[in-house]
Steps between C-alpha positions, in 0.01 A plus 500: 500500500628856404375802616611849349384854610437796261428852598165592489298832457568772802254730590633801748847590554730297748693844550223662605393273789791523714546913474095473608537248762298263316173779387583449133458134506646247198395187356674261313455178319764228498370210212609160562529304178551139610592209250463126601588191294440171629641146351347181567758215393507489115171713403550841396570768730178696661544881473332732698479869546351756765483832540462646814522883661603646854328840529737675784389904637695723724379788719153610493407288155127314563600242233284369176113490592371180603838323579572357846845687663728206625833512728769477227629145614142372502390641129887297402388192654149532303607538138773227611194257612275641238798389231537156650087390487523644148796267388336209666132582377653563149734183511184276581263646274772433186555112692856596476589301877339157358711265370 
């Protein structure tokens, strides 16, 4: 399994929050582009592919409407778990594990 991060869109300025003690908040999106390829003995290799995004604000920044806020390490351990069902949900749907 590979995972690779690519910058996102910004919105807000990451030089202004710190001069304003946070009042002009930032947000930032970090995209997760993950790449699995699974081989089952002689059959062709499975190839998978997931795209996934960590949406990160500082100082007084409310966020995109309708999403849950998270503790950084817990959001990280959610796309992580969110990437693993998907490889085995994928991988079983495509019989890929049978022999």
């Amino acid at each position: 399994m590979t995972i690779n991060d690519y910058p996102g869109p910004k919105s807000g300025s990451a030089y202004a929050t710190g001069p304003t003690f946070g009042l002009a908040g930032t947000e930032v999106t970090d995209k997760y582009y993950c790449e699995v390829q699974y081989k089952l003995g002689d059959r062709e290799p499975v190839t998978l592919a997931y795209e996934r995004a960590l949406i990160s604000t500082i100082g007084v920044s409310p966020g995109p409407p309708g999403l849950t806020p998270y503790p950084l390490t817990t959001a990280v351990d959610m796309m992580y778990d969110q990437l693993a069902w998907s490889v085995m949900r994928d991988l079983s749907a495509r019989h890929a594990t049978e022999q």
